[in-house]
C-alpha positions as a Markdown table, in Angstrom:
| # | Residue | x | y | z |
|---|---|---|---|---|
| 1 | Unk | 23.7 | 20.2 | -2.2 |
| 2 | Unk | 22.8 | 23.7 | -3.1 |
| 3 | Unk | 26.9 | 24.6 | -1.9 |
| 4 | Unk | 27.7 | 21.9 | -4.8 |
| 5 | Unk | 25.5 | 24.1 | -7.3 |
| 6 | Unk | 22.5 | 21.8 | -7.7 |
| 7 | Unk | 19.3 | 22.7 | -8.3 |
| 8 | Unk | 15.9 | 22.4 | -6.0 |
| 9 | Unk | 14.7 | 20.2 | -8.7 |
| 10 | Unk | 18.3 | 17.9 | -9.1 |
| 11 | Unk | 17.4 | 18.0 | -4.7 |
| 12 | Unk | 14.3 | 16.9 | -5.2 |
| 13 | Unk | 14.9 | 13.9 | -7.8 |
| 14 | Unk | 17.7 | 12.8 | -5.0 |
| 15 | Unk | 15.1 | 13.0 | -2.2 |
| 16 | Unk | 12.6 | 11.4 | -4.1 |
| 17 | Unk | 15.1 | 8.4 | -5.4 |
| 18 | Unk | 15.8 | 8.2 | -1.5 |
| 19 | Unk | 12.2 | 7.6 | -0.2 |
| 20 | Unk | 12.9 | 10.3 | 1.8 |
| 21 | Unk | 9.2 | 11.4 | 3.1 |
| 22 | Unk | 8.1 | 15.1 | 2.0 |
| 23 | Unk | 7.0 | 18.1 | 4.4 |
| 24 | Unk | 3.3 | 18.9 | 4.9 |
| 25 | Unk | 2.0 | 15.1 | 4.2 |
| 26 | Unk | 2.4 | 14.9 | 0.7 |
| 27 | Unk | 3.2 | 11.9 | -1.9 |
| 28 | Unk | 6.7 | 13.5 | -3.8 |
| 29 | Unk | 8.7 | 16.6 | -2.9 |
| 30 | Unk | 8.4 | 19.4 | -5.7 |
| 31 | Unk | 11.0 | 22.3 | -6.5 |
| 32 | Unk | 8.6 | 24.7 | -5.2 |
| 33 | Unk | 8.2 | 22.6 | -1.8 |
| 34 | Unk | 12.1 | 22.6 | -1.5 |
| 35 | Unk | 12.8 | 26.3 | -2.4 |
| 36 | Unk | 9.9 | 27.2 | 0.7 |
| 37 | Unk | 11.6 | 24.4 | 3.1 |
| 38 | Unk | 14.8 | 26.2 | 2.6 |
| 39 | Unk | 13.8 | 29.6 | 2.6 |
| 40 | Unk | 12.0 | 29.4 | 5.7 |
């Protein structure tokens, strides 16, 4: 998604939307949670 110039936060409404289940046991995904899953 980021090759097709979206943002961590347009990633993170998809994942959301999706159900898909966050890193670290949380309720939602965040921008900042995305931009340290990818960076790491």
């Amino acid at each position: 998604m980021l090759a097709k110039g979206k943002s961590f936060v347009e990633i993170v409404d998809v994942l959301n939307s999706k159900g898909v289940p966050p890193a670290h046991g949380r309720n939602r995904w965040t921008a900042a949670m995305m931009r340290k899953a990818y960076v790491s």
